[in-house]
C-alpha positions as CSV (number, residue, x, y, z in Angstrom):
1,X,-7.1,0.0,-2.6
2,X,-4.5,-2.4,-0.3
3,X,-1.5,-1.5,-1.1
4,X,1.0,-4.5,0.1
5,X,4.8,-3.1,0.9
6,X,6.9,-6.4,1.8
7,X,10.7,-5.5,2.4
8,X,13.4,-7.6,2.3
9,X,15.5,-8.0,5.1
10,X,18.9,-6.7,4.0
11,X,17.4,-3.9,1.8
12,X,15.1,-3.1,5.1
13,X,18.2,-3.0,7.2
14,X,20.4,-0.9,5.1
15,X,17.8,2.0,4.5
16,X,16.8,1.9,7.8
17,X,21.0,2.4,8.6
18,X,21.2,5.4,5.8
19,X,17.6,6.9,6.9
20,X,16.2,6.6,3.7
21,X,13.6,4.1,5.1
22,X,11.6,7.0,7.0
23,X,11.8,9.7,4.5
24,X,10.2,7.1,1.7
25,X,7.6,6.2,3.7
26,X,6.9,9.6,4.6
27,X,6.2,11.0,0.9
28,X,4.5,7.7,0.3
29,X,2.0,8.9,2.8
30,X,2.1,12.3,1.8
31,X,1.0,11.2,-1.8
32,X,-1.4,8.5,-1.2
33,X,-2.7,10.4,2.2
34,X,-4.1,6.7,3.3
35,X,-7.3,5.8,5.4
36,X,-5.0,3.6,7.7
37,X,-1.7,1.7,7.6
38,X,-0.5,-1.0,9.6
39,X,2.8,-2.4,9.7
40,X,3.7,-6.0,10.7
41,X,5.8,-9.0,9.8
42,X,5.5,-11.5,7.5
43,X,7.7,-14.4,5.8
44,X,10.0,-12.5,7.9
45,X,10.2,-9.2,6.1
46,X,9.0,-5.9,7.2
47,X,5.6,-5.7,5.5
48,X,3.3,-2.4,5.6
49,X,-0.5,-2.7,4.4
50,X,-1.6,0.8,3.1
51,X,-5.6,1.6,2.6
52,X,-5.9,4.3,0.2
53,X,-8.3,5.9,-2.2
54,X,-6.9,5.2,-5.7
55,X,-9.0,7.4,-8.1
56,X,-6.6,7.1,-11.4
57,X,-4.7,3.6,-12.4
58,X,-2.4,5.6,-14.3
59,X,-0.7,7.0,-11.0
60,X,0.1,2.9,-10.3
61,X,3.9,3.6,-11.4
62,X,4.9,6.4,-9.4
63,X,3.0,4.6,-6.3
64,X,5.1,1.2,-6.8
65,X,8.3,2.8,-8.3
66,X,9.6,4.5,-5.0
67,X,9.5,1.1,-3.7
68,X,10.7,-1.1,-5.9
69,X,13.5,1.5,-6.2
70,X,14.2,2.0,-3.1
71,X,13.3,-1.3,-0.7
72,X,13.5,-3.8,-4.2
73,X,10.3,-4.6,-2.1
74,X,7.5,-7.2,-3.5
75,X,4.6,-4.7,-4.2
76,X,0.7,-6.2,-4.4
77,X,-2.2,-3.4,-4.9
78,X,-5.6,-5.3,-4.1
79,X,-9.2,-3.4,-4.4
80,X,-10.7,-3.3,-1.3
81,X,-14.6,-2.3,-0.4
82,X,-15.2,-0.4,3.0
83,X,-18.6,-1.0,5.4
84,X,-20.3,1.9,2.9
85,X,-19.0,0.6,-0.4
86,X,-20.4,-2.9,0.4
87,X,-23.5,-1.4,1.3
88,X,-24.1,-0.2,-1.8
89,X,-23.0,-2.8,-3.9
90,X,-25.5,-5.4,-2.4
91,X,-27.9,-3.0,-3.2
92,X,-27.1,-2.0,-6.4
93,X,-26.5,-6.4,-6.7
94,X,-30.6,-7.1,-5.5
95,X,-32.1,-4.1,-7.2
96,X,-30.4,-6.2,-10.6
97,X,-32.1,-9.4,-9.7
């Protein structure tokens, strides 16, 4: 899963003032224990792009709520394939045709 974190720019600036910025992200990461994250700009707000495993759907809320509660960031979760996954689906895609 891509999990898209875009911050606004005043809600960015006052967690990153009262330190709640680093301790959100921190048990964001702790939780979702990503593959990679990258963090980059975009429309001008801080913007992170997390790559994690999401087994359950019903765990969706408690990934998006810290966010939305704490950044009022825009939140998009995206399924995403890696090199193995891809693999298999073509496989599994010409063994159906």
């Amino acid at each position: 899963m891509l999990l898209k974190i875009s911050i606004p720019v005043a809600e960015g600036n006052r967690t990153i003032r009262d330190g709640s910025l680093p301790t959100i992200m921190e048990k964001a990461f702790a939780k979702l224990r990503p593959e990679a994250a990258y963090f980059t700009l975009e429309d001008g707000n801080r913007t992170a792009f997390i790559f994690f495993d999401l087994k359950d759907v019903t765990v969706m809320p408690t990934i998006a709520e810290p966010f939305f509660n704490g950044f009022n960031a825009k939140i998009d979760l995206t399924p995403v394939m890696n090199v193995e996954d891809m693999r298999a689906g073509l496989k599994a895609m010409l063994n159906e045709a």
